[in-house]
N, C-alpha and C positions, 0 to 999 in steps of 0.2 A: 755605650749601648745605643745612643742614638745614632750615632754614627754609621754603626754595622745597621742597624735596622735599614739606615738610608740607599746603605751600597748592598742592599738586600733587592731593597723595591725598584732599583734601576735594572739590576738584573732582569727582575720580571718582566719589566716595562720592555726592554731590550729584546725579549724572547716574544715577545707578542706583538711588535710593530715592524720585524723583520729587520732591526737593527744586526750591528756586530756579526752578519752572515746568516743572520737567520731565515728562514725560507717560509713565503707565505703559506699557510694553513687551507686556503680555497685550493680549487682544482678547475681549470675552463671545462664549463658545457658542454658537451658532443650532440651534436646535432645531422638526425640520419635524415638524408635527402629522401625525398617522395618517390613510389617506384614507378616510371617512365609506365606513359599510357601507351596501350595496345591498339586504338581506334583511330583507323583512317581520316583523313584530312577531306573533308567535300564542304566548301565554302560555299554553296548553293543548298544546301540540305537543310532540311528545316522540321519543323514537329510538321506541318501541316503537309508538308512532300516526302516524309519519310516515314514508312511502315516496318515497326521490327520484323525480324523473320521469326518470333515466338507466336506473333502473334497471326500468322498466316494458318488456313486451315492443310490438314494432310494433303490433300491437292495441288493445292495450291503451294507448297514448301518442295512440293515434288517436280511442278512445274520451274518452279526460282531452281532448282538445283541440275536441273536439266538445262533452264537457259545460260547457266555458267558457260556450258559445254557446248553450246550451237544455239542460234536461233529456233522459239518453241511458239508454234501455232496453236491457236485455239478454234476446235468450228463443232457443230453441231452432230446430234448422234449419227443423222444419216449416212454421215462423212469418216466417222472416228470407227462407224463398224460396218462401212462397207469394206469386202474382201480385196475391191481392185485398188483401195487406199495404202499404199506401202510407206507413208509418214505417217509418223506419231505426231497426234494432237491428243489437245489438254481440253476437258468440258466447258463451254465458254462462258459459264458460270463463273471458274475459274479465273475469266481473264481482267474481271472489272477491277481487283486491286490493286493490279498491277496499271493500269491505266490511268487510274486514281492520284497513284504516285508517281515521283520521279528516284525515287531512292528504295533500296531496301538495305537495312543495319543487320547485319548477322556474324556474330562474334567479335565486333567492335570491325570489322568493315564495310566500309559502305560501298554499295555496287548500285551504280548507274544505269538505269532501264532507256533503251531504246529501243524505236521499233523500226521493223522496214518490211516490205511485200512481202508476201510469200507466196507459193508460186500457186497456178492457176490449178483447180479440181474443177473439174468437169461431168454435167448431167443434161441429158438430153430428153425432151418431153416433145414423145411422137404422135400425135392426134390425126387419126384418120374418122373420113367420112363418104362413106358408099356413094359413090355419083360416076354416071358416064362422064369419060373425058371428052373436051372438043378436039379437032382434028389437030391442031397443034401443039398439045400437051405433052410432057416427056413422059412415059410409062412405060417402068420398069417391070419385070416379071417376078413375081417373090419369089418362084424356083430358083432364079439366075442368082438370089442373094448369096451369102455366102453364110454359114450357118450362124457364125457371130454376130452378123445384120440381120436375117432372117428371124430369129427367133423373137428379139424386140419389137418386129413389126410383128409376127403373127400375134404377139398378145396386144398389140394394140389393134389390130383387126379384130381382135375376141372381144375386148373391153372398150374397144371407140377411144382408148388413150393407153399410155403408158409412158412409166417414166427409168430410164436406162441409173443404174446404179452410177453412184460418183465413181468415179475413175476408169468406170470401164470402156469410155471412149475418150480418150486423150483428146479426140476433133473427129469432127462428124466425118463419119466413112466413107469414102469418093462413092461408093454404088449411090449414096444417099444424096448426095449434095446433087443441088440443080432438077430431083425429083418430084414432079408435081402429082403424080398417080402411078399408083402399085395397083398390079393385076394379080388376083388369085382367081384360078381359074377362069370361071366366066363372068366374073366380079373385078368391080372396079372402084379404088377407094383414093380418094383424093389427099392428099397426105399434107400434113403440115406440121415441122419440125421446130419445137423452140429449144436454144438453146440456154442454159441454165450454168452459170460459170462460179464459183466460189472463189474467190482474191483476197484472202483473210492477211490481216497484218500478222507479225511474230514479233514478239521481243527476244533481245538479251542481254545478260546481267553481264556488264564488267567492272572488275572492283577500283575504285578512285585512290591513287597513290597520293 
């Protein structure tokens, strides 16, 4: 009886230590790998030079989405809603966040802000004042103008100044240049032209591989 009890308990021991063919009872671990991040590489990027794109106002997220796509200026209302202006600009209220930073994060990439000129808008501020010319003055006739010059000086002859809409003189008009007195009739107004030029920078967003 003891005997069998003996070559009982070996058995058991046998099936539980993986003796005689038997096969461990555990199982290995499966370990799932992390899933591969989606956000751009910018080794220069930082909290204090990078602005999420959540956190941009509608303007401003309109501006970043347009300078994807081309260089985007920002200038003032005079410029953004005169008619002879044929670029789009952004309110330049708009343009301090971008200036602020060097980065903006949108959708885990990050897009690099640069800036460079953008091209020159032009206004012209014609101040006249009634005086006889001396005998070697140049004086023009404001008939002989040409209606597109013409008209900016007759209302600066009415108001003693005026100032030409942005864009609508690309560069001051040959009638004009070198003019030191405009005659209307038998009036004589001594003319002096400042010119007023806008060279506003643009940025744009390219995203950092």
């Amino acid at each position: 009886m003891r005997r069998e009890l003996m070559v009982i308990l070996l058995v058991l021991l046998a099936g539980c230590s993986g003796l005689n063919g038997g096969t461990p009872s555990t199982q290995p671990t499966e370990t799932t790998a992390p899933d591969p991040t989606t956000t751009s590489n910018a080794a220069n990027a930082t909290p204090s030079n990078t602005i999420n794109y959540t956190e941009l106002s509608d303007t401003e997220q309109r501006a970043f989405d347009t300078a994807q796509q081309r260089q985007v200026g920002f200038a003032p209302d005079a410029i953004r809603e005169s008619p002879y202006v044929n670029r789009t600009y952004f309110p330049t209220d708009a343009q301090d966040v971008f200036q602020n930073h060097k980065y903006v994060l949108k959708n885990g990439t990050y897009y690099r802000l640069t800036w460079h000129a953008g091209p020159i808008v032009a206004t012209y501020r014609i101040e006249v004042t009634q005086q006889e010319p001396p005998g070697n003055a140049t004086v023009v006739s404001l008939g002989n103008l040409t209606p597109r010059v013409r008209q900016p000086v007759e209302k600066a002859i009415q108001n003693g100044t005026y100032d030409t809409p942005f864009g609508k003189w690309g560069s001051l008009p040959d009638s004009l240049d070198g003019v030191d007195y405009i005659r209307d009739g038998e009036q004589y107004y001594k003319t002096h032209i400042i010119p007023g030029d806008f060279w506003g920078e643009e940025v744009r967003a390219e995203p950092v591989e």
